[in-house]
Structure formats: C-alpha cells, structure tokens
C-alpha positions as CSV (number, residue, x, y, z in Angstrom):
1,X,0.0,0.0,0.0
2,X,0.7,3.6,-0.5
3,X,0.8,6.6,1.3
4,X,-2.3,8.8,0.6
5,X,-2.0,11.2,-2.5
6,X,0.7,9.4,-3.8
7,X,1.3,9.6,-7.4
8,X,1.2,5.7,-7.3
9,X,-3.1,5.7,-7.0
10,X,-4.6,8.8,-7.6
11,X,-6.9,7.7,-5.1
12,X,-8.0,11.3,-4.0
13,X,-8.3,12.5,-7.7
14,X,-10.2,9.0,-8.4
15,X,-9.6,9.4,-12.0
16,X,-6.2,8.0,-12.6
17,X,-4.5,7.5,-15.9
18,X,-5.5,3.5,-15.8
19,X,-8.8,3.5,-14.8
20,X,-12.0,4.9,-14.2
21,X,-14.8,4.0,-12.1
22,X,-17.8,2.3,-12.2
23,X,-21.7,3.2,-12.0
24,X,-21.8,2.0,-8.6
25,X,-18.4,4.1,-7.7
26,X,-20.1,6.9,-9.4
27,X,-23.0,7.0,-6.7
28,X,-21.7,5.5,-3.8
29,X,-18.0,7.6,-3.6
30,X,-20.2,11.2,-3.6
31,X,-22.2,9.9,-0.8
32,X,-19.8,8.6,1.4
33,X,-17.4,11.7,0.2
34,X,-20.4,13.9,1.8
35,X,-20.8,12.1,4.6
36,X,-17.2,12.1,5.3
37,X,-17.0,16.2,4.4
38,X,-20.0,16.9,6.6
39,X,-18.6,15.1,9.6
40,X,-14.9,16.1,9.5
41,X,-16.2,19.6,9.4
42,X,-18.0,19.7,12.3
43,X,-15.6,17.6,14.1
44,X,-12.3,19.5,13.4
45,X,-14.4,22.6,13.6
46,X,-15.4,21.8,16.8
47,X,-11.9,20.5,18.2
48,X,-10.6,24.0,16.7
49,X,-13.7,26.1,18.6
50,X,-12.3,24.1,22.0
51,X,-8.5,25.0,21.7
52,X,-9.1,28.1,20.6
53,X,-11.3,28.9,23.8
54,X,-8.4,27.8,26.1
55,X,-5.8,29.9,24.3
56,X,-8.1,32.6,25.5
57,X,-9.1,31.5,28.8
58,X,-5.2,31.5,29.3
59,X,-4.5,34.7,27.9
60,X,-7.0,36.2,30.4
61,X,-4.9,34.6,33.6
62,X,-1.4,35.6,34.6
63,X,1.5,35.9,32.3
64,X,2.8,33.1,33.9
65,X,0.0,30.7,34.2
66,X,-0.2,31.2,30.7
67,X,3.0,29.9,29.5
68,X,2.7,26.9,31.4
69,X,2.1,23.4,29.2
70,X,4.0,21.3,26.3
71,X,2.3,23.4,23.5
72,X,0.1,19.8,22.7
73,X,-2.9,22.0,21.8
74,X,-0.8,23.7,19.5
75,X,0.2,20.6,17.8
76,X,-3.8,19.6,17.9
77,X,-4.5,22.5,16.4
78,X,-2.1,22.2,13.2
79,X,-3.3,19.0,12.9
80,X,-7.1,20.0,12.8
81,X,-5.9,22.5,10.5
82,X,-4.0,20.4,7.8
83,X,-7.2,18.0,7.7
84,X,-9.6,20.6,7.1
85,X,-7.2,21.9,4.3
86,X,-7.3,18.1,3.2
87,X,-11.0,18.2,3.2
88,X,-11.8,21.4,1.3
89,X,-10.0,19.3,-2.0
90,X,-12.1,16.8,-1.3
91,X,-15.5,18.8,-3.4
92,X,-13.2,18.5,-6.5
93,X,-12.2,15.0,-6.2
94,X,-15.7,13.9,-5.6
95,X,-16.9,15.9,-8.8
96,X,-14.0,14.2,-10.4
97,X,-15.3,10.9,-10.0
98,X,-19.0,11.4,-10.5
99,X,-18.3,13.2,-13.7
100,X,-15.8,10.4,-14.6
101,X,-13.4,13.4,-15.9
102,X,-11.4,16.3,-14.6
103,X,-13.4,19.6,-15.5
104,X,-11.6,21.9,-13.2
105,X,-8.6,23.1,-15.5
106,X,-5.0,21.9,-15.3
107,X,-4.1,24.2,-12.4
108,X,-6.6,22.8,-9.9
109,X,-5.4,19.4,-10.9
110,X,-1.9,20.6,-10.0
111,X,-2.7,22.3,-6.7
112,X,-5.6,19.5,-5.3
113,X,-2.4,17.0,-5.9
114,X,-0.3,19.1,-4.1
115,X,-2.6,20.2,-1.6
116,X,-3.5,16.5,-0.8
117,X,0.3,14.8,-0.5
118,X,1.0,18.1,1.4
119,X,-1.6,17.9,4.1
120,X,-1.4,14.0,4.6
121,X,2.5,14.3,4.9
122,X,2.1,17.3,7.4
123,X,-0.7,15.8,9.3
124,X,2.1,12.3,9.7
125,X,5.0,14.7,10.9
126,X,2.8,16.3,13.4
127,X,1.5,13.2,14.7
128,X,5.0,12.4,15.1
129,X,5.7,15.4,17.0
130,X,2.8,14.8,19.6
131,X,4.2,11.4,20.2
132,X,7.7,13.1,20.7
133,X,6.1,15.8,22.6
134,X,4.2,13.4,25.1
135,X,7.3,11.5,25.7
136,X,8.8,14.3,26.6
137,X,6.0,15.5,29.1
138,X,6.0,12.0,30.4
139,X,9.5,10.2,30.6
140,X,11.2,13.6,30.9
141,X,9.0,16.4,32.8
142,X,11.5,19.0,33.3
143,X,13.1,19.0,30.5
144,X,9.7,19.2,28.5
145,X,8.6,22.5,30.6
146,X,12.0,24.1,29.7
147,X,11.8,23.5,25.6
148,X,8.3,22.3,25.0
149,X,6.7,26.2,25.3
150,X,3.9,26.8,23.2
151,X,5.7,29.3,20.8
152,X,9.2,27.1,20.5
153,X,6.0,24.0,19.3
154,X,4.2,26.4,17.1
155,X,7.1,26.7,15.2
156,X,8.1,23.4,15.5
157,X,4.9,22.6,13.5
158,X,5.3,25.5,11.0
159,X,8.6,24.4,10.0
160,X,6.8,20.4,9.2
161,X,5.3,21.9,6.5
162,X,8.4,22.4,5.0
163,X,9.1,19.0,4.4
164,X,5.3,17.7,3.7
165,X,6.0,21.0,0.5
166,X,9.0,19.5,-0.8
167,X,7.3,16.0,-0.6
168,X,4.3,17.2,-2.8
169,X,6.3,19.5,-4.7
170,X,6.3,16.8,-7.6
171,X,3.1,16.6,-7.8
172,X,2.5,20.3,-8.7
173,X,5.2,20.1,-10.9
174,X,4.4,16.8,-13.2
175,X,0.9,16.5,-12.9
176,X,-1.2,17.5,-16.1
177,X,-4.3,17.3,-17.6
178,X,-5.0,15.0,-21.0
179,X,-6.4,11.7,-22.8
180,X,-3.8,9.6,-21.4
181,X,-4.2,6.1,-20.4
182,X,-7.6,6.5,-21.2
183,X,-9.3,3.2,-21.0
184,X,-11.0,1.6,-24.7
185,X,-14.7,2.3,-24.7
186,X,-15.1,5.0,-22.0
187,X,-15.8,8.0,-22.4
188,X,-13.0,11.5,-23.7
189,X,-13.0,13.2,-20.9
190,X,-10.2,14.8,-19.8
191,X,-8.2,13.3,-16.6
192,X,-5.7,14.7,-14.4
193,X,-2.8,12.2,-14.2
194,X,0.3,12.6,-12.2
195,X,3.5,10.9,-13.8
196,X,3.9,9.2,-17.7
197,X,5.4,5.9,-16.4
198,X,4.9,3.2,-14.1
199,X,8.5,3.6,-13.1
200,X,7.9,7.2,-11.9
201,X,5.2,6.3,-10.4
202,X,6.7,3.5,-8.4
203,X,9.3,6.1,-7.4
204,X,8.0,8.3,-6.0
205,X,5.3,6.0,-4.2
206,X,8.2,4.4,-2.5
207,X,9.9,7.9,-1.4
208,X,6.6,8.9,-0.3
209,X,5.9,6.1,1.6
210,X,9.6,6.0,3.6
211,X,9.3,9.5,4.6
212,X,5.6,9.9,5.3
213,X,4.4,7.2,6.3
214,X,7.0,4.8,7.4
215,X,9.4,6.9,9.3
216,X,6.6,8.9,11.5
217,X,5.3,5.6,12.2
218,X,8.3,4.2,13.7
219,X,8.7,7.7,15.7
220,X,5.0,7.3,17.3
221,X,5.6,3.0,18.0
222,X,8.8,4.4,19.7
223,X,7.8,7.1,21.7
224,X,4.6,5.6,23.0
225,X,6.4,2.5,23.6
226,X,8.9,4.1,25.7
227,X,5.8,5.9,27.5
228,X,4.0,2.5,28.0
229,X,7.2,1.3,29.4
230,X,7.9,3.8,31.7
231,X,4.3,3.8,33.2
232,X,4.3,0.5,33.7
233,X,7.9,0.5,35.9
234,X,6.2,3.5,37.4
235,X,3.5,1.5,38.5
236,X,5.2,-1.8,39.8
237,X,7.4,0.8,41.4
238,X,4.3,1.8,44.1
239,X,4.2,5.3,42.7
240,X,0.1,5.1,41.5
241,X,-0.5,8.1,42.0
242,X,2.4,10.0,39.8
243,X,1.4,7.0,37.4
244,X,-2.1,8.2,37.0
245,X,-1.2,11.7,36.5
246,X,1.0,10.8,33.5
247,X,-1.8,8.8,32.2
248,X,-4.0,11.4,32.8
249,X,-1.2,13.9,30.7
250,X,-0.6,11.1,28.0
251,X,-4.6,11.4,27.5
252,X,-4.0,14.7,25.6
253,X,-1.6,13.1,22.4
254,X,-4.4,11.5,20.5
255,X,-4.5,10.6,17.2
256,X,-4.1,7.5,14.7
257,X,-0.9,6.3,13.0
258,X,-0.2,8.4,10.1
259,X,-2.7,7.7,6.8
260,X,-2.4,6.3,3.7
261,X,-4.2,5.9,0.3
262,X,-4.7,2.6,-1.7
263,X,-5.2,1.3,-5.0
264,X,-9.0,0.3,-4.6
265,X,-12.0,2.9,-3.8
266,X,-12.8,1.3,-0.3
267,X,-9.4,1.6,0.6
268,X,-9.7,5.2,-0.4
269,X,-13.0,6.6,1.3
270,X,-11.0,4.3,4.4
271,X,-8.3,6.8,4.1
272,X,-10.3,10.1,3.7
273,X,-12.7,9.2,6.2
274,X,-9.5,8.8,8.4
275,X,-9.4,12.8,8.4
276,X,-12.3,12.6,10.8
277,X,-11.1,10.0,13.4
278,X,-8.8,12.4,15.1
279,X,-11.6,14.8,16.5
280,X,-13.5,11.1,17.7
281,X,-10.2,10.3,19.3
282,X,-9.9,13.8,21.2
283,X,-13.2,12.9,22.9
284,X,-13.3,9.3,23.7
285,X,-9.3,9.4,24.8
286,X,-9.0,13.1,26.4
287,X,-10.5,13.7,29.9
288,X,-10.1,17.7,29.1
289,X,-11.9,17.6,25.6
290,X,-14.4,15.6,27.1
291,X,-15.4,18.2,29.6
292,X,-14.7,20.9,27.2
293,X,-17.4,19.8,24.9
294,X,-19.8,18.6,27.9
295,X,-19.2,22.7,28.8
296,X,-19.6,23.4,25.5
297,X,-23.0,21.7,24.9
298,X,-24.7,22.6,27.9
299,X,-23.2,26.6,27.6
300,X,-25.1,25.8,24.4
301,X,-27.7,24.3,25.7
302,X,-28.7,27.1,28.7
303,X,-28.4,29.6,25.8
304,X,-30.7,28.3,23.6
305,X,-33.2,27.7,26.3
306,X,-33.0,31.3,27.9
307,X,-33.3,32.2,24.2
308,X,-37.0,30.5,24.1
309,X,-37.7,31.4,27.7
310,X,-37.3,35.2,26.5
C-alpha cells in the first residue's frame, strides 16, 4: 500500500490514468465523500472552537500561568488544520469521479495533488511530533517545561510543513491534464494524471511512503512504547498516584498512526474518512476535551433555552 496522495493511485483524484470507475463508484463515492465532508467539518471545527477557547481563557490569567504546558494544543490545532485543508480538495475529487473526468482546469489538478500529499504528509510529521512531545512531558518532565513552550512548538509545526511542501512539490510540478491512459470504450473526458510511467510512479510511491508514512510511524511506536514502558515500571514501582497523573497527561496526544491511500475505492474513502477519526479520538481518549465539549454543549444548551424562555 501507499501513502495517501501518492502519485502511485490517484486515489484522492479518483480518475487515474488507468482507470475509471464504475456506475456504482459513481453513486456510492459522492455519498460517502459527503458524509465524510459533513462530519470532519463539524468535528475538526469543533476541536478548533475548543482549543481556541483555552488559548483565550489562558490569555485572560497571569503571564505566567499562561506559558505553562507542552504546546500539545498547538500541535492539535495544526493538525485539525491540515485535515480541514485536506477536506476542502475533497468537493473537487468527488466531482471528479462522479463526472468520470477532470473539469476543473489543469491548475486545480496541479494544486488539489499538491494540496493532498502536502496535508497527509504534514498531518504524519505532526502526529509524530505529539508522540515526541508526550514523551517528553511524560519520561522527561522537566526538560519538556523548559523547551516544549507553546511558541518554541508552534514553530516546530510550521517548520513540518516544509518537508510535507517538498514531498508534494512533484506533484504540482508533473501532474497535467489530457487523454492519457484512457481506457477503450469509456468516455474523452479529460483526466488529471500525475506521472507518464509506471516507473515514476513506483518512485516516488516508494519515497513517499519511507518518509511519510513509514518513518513517523516508527517515531509514534517508539515514543509511545517508551511511555507505556515507563508507566508500567512506574507502576510496579508503588508510585500510583504519579502513574495516574501521567496517564492522565498522555490522554491529551491522540490521534491515529499516520494515513495512507490505496489502489481500490474502499481503501480510499478508508483513508479520507481517516481525516475525521482524530476529533473522535480527542473525545473518547482526552478527559479535558471531554469536559470541554460537555461545557460546551450545555453553555449551548442554557443559551438556547433562555433564548426560548425570552
């Protein structure tokens, strides 16, 4: 398998240069592509509402109360962002396929190819960096409080874009619009295709797949290994409580190993609808977003009741 985006599928663009989809496809990828737009929306919306309400709840304290932390909503909140960037190619995509040909010109299909390797390779490196961060916060808690401030993180993140660019630089670069590959019997439409060869293809697959999928994955087995471990000797070491604080702290760095595409359409609306796990994860896993949104919802809730009452 393949990392998502990669040139090696065209999952996201669902009108590769070898084939085109089906009658079924054509009804049932626009549905679930909906269904997966509406929630991860009002998911990552929601988990982007929530951070940014801390941020200002801590801005009203003390100057130093509000310096305190690792910076992981930061890192939540590039996350949530690169997804929803992820999400807004998705309309384009989904046309793609239901129209079984790329209408949108051949500088959308250059910037939805780029836009898609760059935001799944982004959202992989900051995973990473929320493992390495809660490792930090939970093997090494000192340390963490001295370099893990929110600013030194927020930068941390910017800079991952730099890589996840240069990764999805070749797709802005070779992708193109044309006939090619087109299939015998279907129909002329145009389709945006992203190398001429196999063997390109298979190249940059591979490069893709080492450095955005394979190499964060081994980061986030590592570090939450190494947490794991050390909660566990924590534990048999009598220290509950300090064991169950760091659990409670490890709560915060949710999220799924990083995603990938594949060659088939289930694997693909699998890897899309990956896009809208994360905000899931921040509820079911997180103590603090849980009470966040059960603050949220009844804030919500009192509103709109004193709004009938009125």
């Amino acid at each position: 398998m393949l990392p998502r985006n990669s040139s090696g599928a065209d999952d996201l663009l669902g009108n590769s240069s070898h084939s085109r989809p089906g009658n079924v496809e054509q009804v049932l990828v626009p549905f679930f592509d909906v269904l997966i737009l509406v929630l991860g929306l009002a998911g990552h919306s929601t988990v982007m509402f929530i951070l940014c309400r801390r941020h200002r709840k801590r801005a009203g304290q003390s100057a130093q109360s509000s310096m305190t932390g690792t910076g992981t909503d930061v890192l939540l909140l590039a996350l949530s962002s690169a997804d929803l960037l992820l999400l807004a190619t998705l309309p384009f995509h989904t046309a793609a396929i239901a129209m079984q040909q790329w209408p949108f010109g051949d500088f959308l299909c250059r910037m939805a190819g780029f836009l898609g390797s760059a935001c799944s390779s982004a959202s992989a490196f900051t995973l990473s960096a929320l493992a390495v961060s809660r490792y930090m916060t939970v093997v090494h808690p000192a340390t963490a409080y001295r370099l893990l401030s929110p600013r030194r993180v927020a930068m941390v993140a910017t800079l991952l874009w730099v890589p996840a660019c240069c990764l999805a630089t070749p797709q802005f670069v070779f992708r193109s619009v044309g006939i090619l590959g087109t299939p015998p019997g279907s129909s002329d439409g145009l389709t945006c295709f992203a190398f001429l060869s196999h063997k390109d293809q298979l190249i940059y697959g591979l490069f893709h797949f080492l450095l955005a999928f394979l190499l964060p994955l081994i980061t986030i087995t590592i570090a939450y290994g190494n947490i794991y471990l050390f909660l566990w000797r924590t534990q048999n070491a009598g220290q509950a409580p300090q064991v169950e604080r760091y659990q409670n702290k490890s709560s915060g760095a949710t999220g799924t190993s990083p995603r990938y595409g594949a060659f088939t359409v289930f694997s693909r609306l699998t890897a899309i609808a990956s896009t809208v796990l994360n905000p899931m994860l921040y509820v079911l896993t997180s103590q603090k977003f849980r009470q966040d949104l059960l603050r949220l919802f009844k804030k919500e809730g009192q509103r709109a009741s004193g709004g009938a009452a009125t």
